[in-house]
DOLUMDO-261086 format. One record per residue (C-alpha): residue in three letters; x, y, z. Coordinates in Angstrom, 3 decimals. Each point is the difference from the previous one (the first is absolute). Layout:
<atoms>
<atom rest="Ala" u="X" v="Y" w="Z"/>
...
</atoms>
This chain:
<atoms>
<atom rest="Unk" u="19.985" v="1.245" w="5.385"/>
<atom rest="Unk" u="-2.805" v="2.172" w="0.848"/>
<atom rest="Unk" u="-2.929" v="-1.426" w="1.356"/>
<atom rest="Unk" u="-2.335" v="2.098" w="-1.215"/>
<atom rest="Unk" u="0.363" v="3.554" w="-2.852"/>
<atom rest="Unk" u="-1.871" v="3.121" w="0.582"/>
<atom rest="Unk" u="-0.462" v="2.411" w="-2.509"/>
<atom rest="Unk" u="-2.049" v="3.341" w="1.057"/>
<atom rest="Unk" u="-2.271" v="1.662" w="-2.230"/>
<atom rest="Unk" u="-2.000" v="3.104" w="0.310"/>
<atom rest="Unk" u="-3.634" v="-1.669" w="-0.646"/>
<atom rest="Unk" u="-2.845" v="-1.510" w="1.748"/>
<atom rest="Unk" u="0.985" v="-4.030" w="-0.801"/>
<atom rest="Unk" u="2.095" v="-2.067" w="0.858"/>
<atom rest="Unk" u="0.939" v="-3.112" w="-1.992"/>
<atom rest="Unk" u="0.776" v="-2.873" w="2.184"/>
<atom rest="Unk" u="2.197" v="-3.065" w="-2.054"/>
<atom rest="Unk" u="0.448" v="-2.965" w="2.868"/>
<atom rest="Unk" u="1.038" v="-2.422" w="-2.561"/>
<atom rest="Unk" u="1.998" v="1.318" w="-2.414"/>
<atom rest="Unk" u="3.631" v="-0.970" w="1.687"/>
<atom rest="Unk" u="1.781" v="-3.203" w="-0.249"/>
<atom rest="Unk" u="2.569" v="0.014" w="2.728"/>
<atom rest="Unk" u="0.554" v="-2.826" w="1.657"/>
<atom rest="Unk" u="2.508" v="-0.672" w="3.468"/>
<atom rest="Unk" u="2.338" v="-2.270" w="-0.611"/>
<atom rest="Unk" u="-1.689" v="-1.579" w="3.112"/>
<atom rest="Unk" u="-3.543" v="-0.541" w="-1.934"/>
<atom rest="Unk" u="1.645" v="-0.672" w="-3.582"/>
<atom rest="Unk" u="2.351" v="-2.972" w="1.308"/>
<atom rest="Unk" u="-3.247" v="-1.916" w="0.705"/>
<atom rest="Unk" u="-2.506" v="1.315" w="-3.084"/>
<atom rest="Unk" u="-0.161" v="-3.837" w="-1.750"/>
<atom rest="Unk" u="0.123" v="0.597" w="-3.802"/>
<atom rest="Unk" u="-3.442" v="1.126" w="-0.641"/>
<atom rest="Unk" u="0.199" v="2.684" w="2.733"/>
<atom rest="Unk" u="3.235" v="1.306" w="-1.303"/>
<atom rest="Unk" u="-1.971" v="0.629" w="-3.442"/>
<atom rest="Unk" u="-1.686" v="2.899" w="1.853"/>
<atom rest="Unk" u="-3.408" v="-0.360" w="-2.588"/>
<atom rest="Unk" u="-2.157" v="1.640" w="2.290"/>
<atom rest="Unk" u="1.724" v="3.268" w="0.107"/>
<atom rest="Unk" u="-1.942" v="3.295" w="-1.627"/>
<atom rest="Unk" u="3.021" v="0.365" w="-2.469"/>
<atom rest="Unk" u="0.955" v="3.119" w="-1.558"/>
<atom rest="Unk" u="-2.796" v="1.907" w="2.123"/>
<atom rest="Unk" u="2.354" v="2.710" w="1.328"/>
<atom rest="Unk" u="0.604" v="0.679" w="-3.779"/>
<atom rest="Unk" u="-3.086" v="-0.030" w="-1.126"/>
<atom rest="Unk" u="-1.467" v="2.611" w="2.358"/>
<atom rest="Unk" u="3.236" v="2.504" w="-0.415"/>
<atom rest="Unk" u="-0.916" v="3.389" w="-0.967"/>
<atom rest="Unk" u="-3.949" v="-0.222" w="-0.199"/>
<atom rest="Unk" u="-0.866" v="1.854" w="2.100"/>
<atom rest="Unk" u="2.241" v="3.283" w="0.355"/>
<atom rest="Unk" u="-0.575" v="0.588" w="3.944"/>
<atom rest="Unk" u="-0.475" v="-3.149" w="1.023"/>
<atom rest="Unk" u="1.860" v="-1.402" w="2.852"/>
<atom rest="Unk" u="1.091" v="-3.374" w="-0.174"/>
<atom rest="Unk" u="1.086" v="-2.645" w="3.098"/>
<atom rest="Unk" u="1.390" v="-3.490" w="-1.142"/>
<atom rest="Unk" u="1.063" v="-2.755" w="1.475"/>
<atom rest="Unk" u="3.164" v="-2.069" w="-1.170"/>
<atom rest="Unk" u="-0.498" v="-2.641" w="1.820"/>
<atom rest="Unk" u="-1.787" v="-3.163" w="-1.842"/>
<atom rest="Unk" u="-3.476" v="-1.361" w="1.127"/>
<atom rest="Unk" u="1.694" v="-3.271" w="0.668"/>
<atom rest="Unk" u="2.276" v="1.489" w="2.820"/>
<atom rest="Unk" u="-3.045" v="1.197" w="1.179"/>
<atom rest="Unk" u="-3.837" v="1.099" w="-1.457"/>
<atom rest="Unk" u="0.019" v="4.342" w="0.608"/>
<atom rest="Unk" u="-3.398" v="-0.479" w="-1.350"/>
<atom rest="Unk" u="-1.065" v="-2.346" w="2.563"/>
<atom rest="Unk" u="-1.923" v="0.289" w="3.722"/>
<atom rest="Unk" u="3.408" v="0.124" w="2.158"/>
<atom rest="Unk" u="-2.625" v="-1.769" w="2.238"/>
<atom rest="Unk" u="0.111" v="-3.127" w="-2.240"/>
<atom rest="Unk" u="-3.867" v="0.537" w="-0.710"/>
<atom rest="Unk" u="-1.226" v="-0.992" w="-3.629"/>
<atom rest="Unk" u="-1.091" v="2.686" w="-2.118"/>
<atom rest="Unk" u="-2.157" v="-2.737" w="-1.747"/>
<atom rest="Unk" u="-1.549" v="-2.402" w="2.577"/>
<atom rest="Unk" u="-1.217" v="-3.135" w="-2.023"/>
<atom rest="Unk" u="2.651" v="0.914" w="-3.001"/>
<atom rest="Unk" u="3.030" v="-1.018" w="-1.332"/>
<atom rest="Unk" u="2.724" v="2.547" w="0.800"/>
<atom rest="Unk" u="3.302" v="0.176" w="1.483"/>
<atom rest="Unk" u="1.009" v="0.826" w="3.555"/>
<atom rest="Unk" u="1.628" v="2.990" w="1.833"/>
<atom rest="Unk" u="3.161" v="-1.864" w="-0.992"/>
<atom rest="Unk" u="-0.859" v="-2.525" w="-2.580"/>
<atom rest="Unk" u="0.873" v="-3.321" w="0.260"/>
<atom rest="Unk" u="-2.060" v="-1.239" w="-3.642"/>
<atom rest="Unk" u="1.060" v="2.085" w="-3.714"/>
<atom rest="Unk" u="-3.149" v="1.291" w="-1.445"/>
<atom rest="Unk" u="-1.137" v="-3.133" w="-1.731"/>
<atom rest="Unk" u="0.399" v="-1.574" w="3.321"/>
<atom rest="Unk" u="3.479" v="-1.755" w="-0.379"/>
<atom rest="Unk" u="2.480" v="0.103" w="3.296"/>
<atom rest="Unk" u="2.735" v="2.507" w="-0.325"/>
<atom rest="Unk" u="2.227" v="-0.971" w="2.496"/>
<atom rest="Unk" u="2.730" v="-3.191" w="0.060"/>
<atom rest="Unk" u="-1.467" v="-2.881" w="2.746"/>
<atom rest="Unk" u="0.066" v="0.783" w="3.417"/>
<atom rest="Unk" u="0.725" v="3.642" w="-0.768"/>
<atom rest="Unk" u="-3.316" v="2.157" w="0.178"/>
<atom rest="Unk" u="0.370" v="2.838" w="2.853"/>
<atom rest="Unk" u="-0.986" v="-0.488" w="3.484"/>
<atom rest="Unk" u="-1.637" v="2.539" w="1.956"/>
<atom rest="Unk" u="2.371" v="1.737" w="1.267"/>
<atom rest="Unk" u="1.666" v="0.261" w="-3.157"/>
<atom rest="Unk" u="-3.289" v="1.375" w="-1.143"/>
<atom rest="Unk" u="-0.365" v="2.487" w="2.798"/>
<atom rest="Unk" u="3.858" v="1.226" w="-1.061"/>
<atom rest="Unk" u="-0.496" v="0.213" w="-3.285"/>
<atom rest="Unk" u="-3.436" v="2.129" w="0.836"/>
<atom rest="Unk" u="2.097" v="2.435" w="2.023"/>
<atom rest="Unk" u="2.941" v="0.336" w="-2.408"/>
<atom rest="Unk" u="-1.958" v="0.243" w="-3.232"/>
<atom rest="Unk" u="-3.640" v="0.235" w="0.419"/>
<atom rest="Unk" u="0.002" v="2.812" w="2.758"/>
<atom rest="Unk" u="2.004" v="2.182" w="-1.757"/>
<atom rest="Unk" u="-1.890" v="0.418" w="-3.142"/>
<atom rest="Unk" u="-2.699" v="0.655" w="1.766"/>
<atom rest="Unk" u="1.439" v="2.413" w="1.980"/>
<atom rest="Unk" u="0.874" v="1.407" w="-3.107"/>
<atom rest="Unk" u="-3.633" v="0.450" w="-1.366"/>
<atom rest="Unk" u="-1.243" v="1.052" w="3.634"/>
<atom rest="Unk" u="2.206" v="3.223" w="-0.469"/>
<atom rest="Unk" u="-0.209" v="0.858" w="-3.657"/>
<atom rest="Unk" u="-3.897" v="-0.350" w="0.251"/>
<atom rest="Unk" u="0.135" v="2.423" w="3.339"/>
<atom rest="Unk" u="2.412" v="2.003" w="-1.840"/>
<atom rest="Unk" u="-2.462" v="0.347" w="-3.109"/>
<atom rest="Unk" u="-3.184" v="0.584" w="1.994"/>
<atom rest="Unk" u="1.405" v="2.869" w="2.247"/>
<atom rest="Unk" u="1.035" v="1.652" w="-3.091"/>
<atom rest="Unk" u="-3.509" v="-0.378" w="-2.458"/>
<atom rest="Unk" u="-2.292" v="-1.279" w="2.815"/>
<atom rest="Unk" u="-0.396" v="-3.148" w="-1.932"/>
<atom rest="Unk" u="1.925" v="-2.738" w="-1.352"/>
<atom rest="Unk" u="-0.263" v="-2.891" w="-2.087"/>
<atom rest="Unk" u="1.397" v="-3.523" w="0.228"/>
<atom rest="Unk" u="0.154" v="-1.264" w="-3.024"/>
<atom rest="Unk" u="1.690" v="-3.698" w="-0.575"/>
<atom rest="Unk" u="1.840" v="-1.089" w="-2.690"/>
<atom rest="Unk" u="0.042" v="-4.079" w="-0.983"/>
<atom rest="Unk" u="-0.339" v="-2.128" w="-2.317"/>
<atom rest="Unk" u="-0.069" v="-3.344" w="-0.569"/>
<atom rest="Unk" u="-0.335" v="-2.932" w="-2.459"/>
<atom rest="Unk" u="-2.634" v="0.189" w="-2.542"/>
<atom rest="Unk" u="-0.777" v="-4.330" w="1.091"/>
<atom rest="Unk" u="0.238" v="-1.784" w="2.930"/>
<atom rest="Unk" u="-2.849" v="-2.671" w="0.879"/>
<atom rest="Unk" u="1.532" v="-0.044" w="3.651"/>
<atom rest="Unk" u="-0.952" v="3.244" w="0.436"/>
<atom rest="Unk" u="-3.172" v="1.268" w="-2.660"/>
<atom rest="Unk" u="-1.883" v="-2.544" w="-2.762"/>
<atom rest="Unk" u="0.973" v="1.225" w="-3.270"/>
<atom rest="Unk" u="1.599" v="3.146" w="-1.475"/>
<atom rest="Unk" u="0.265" v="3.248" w="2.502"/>
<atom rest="Unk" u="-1.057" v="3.098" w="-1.500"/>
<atom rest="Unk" u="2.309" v="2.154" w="-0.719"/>
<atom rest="Unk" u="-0.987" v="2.944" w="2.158"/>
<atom rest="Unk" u="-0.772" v="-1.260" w="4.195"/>
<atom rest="Unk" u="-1.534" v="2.747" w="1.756"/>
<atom rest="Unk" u="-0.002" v="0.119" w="3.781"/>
<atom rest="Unk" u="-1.588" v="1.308" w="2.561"/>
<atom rest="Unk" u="-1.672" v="-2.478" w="2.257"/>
<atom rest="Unk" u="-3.522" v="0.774" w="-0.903"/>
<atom rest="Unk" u="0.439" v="3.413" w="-0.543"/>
<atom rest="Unk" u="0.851" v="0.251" w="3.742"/>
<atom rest="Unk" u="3.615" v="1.217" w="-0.349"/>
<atom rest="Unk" u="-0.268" v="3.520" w="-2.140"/>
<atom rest="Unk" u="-2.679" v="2.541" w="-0.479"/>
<atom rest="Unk" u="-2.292" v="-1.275" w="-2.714"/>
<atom rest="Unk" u="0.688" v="2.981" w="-2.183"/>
<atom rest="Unk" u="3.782" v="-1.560" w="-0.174"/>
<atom rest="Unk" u="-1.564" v="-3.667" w="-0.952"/>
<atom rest="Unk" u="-1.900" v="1.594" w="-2.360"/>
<atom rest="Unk" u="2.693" v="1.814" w="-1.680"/>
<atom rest="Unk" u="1.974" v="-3.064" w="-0.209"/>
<atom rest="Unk" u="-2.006" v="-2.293" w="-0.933"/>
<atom rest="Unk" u="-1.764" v="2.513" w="-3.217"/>
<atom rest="Unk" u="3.595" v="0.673" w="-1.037"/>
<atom rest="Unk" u="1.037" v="-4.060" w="0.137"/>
<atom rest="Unk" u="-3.436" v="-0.806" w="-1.759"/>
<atom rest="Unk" u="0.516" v="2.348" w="-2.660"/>
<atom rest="Unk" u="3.790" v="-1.329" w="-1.098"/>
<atom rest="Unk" u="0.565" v="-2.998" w="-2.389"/>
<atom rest="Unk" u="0.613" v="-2.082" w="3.251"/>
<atom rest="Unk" u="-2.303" v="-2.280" w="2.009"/>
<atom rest="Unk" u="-1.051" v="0.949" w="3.178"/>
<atom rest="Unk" u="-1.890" v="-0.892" w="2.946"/>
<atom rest="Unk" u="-0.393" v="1.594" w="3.404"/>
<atom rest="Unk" u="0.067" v="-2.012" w="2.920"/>
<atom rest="Unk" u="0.055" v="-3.281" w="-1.244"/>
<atom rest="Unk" u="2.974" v="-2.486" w="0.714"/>
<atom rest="Unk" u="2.070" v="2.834" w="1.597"/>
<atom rest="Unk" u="-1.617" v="2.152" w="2.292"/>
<atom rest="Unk" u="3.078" v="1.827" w="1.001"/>
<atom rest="Unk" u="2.721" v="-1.391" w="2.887"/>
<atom rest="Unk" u="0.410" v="0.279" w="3.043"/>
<atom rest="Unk" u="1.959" v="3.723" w="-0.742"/>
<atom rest="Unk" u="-3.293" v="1.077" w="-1.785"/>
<atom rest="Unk" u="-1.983" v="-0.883" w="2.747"/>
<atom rest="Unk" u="2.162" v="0.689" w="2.889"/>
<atom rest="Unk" u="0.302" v="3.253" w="-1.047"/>
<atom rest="Unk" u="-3.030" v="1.348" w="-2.000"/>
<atom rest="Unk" u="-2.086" v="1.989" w="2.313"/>
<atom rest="Unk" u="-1.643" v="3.001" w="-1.419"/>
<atom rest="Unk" u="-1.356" v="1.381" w="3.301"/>
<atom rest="Unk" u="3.720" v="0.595" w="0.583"/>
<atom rest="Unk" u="0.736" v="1.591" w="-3.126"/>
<atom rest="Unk" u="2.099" v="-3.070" w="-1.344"/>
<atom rest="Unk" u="-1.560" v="-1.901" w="-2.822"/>
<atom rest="Unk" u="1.160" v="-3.354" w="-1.616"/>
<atom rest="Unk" u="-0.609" v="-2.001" w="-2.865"/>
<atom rest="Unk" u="2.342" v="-2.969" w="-2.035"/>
<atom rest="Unk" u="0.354" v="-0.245" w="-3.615"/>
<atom rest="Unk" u="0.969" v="-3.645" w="-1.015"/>
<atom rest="Unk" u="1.423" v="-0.168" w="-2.960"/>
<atom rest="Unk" u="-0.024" v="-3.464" w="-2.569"/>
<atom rest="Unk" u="3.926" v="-0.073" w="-0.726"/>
<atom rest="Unk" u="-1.063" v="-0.863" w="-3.539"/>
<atom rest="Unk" u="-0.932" v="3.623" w="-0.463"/>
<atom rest="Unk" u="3.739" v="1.191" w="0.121"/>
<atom rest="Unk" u="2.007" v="-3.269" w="0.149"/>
<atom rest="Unk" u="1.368" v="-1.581" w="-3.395"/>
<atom rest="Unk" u="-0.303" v="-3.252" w="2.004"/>
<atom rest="Unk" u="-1.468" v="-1.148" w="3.168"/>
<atom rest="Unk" u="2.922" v="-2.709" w="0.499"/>
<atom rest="Unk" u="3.747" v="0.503" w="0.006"/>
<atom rest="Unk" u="1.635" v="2.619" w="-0.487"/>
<atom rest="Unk" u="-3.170" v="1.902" w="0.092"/>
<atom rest="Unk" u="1.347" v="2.613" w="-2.473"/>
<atom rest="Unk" u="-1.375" v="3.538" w="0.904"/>
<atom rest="Unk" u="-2.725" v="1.054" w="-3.750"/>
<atom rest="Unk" u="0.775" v="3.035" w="-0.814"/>
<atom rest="Unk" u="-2.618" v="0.319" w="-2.841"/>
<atom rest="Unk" u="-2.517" v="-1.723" w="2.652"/>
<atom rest="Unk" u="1.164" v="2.538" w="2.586"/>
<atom rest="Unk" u="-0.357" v="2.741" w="-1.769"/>
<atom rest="Unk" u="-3.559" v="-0.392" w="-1.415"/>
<atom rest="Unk" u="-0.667" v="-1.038" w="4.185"/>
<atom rest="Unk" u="1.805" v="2.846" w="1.272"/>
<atom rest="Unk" u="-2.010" v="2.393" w="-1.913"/>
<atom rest="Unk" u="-3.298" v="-1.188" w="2.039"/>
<atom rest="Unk" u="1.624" v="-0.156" w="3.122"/>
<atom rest="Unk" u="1.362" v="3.618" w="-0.383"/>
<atom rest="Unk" u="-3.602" v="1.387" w="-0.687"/>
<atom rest="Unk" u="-1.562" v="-2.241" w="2.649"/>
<atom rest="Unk" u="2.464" v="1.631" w="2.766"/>
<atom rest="Unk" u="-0.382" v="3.437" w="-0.915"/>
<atom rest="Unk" u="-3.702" v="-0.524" w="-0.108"/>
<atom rest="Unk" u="0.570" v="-1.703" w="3.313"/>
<atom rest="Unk" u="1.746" v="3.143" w="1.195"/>
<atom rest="Unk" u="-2.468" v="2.126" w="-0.852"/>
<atom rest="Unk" u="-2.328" v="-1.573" w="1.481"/>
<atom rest="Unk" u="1.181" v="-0.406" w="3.414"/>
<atom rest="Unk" u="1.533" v="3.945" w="-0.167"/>
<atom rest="Unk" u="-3.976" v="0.726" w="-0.219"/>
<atom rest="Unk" u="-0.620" v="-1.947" w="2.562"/>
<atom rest="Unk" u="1.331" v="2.889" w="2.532"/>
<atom rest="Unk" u="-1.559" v="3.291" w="-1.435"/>
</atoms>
């Protein structure tokens, strides 16, 4: 098993998926107790959902679940949300704040630091050189990462999440023109959308959106109920529901693209 799958595109972005996978060492699945081994918090069917938008796009996933160990997380162990509910750089709570691991069995440090070397490291080593790769070739490059998540959790968020999360940590992470872009484009679909509210962006978007340097970043986080038949098991992939999402998502990217391609002339 691969940690992490690279596929090269021609264009300016580069669509990060950290949470997509759901592979699991024997070594970490032996001691998942039964609600851990459901694997709810997983951005299912996100790999699919994002194939073939965007023609030039280059993609880097990771395979690894979020439970072996968070690829969206400060490798530090630093919350992205001080004062919020959230889970940790390798969680020990499900998203509605349930343990996932059998008594006695939660990873110690140096488990931790292992797991950060073996899995965490190398998908960002990943993203390091496709985003060089990109920006020596247009000058510019765009981070742009893929999640989603469920539509309620009152661990997490009070009430229903919009449909559409925008992030870009204050507008801190891109150029404005690229917020703007992307957050016209989500306001004019049939979908809700809100820009920096619950989910600013990660620690990815944040860790590696600097515009002064020619990389920009921003997170799109997506309510699950937008493309999902079901939010519980099996969690049965919409294609109706995908369709009608995938048809915004297409236009936002290429407007994205455009965007950031203008960005260096």
């Amino acid at each position: 098993m691969q940690v992490v799958d690279v596929c090269q595109g021609d264009g300016p972005i580069v669509l990060a998926q950290p949470h997509g996978g759901t592979f699991l060492p024997k070594s970490v699945a032996d001691r998942l107790n039964d609600n851990g081994k459901v694997l709810a918090d997983t951005d299912w069917e996100i790999n699919r959902l994002y194939s073939g938008l965007l023609q030039n796009a280059t993609v880097v996933k990771s395979n690894v679940h979020r439970y072996v160990i968070d690829a969206n997380r400060d490798p530090s162990g630093v919350s992205l949300y001080p004062g919020q509910n959230t889970t940790t750089l390798v969680p020990t709570t499900d998203f509605d704040g349930r343990s996932i691991w059998l008594d006695g069995q939660e990873p110690s440090v140096d488990e931790i630091e292992n797991r950060r070397k073996l899995y965490h490291a190398p998908y960002h080593e990943a993203l390091v050189k496709e985003l060089d790769r990109v920006n020596a070739r247009h000058g510019v490059a765009l981070l742009y990462d893929c999640h989603s998540i469920r539509s309620r959790i009152p661990f997490l968020f009070d009430g229903i999440l919009p449909d559409m999360n925008l992030g870009t940590n204050g507008g801190v992470t891109c150029a404005p023109e690229i917020q703007a872009i992307a957050h016209e484009f989500a306001e004019s679909s049939p979908f809700s959308t809100v820009l920096n509210g619950r989910f600013r962006g990660g620690w990815t978007t944040r860790h590696y959106g600097h515009p002064s340097d020619g990389i920009h970043a921003i997170q799109m986080e997506l309510a699950q109920s937008t493309y999902l038949s079901s939010q519980t098991p099996p969690w049965d992939y919409d294609n109706k529901k995908a369709r009608r999402l995938r048809k915004w998502l297409k236009d936002m990217l290429e407007a994205i693209e455009d965007t950031v391609s203008e960005l260096v002339k």
